[in-house]
C-alpha positions in Angstrom: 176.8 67.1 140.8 177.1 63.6 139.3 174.9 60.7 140.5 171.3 59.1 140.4 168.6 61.1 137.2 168.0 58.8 134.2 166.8 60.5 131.9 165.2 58.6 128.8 164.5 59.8 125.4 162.8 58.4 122.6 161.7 55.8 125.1 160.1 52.4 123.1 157.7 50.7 125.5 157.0 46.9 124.9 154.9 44.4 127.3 158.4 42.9 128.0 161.2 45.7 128.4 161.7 49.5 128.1 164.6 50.6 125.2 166.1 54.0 125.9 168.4 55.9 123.2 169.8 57.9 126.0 171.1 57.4 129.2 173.5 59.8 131.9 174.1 60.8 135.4 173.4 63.9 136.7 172.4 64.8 140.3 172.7 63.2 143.7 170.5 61.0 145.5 167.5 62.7 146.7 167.5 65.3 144.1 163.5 65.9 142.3 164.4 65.0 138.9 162.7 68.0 136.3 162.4 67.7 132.5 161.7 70.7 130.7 163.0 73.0 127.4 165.1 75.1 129.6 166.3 77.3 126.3 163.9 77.2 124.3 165.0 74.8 121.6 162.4 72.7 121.0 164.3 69.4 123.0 163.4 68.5 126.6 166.4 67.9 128.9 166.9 67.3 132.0 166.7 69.1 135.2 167.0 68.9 139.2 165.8 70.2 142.3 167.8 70.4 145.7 166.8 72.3 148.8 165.7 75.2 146.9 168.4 75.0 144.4 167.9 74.4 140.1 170.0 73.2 138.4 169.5 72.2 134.7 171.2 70.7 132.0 170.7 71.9 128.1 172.0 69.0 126.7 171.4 65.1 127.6 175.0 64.3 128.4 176.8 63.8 132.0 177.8 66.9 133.9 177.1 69.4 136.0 174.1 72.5 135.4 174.4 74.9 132.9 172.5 77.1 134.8 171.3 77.2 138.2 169.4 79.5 140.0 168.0 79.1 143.3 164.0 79.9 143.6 162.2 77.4 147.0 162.9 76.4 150.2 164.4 73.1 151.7 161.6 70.9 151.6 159.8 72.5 148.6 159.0 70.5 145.9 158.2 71.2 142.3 155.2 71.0 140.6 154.0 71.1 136.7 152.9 74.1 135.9 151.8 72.9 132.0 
């Protein structure tokens, strides 16, 4: 899996631009980017959705999942539950 989620930490928001600290691929397109503390650490990262399929990342960095789990259906989409 390596394509189209953004994710952006620490984001600074002006009237003119948005500044990112972080940036990476991860996921194809049409993947339901996710953000969440997947291990408990106390740092968001970043997540995806796909037909049923998670697959999250523990660390903001290009790659693939380092866990996945598969819990939906095609069509599904996630919601907050926060």
């Amino acid at each position: 899996m390596e394509a189209h989620l953004t994710m952006q930490k620490n984001a600074v928001i002006s009237s003119l631009r948005r500044i990112h600290d972080v940036a990476f691929h991860f996921g194809d397109p049409g993947d339901v980017p996710v953000t969440g503390d997947w291990n408990g650490d106390g740092t968001d990262t970043a997540g995806l959705f796909r037909n049923g399929g998670w697959y999250l990342r523990n660390s903001t960095t290009t790659g693939v999942g380092d866990v996945s789990f598969g819990f939906g259906d095609r069509g599904d989409l996630p919601s907050s539950w926060s």
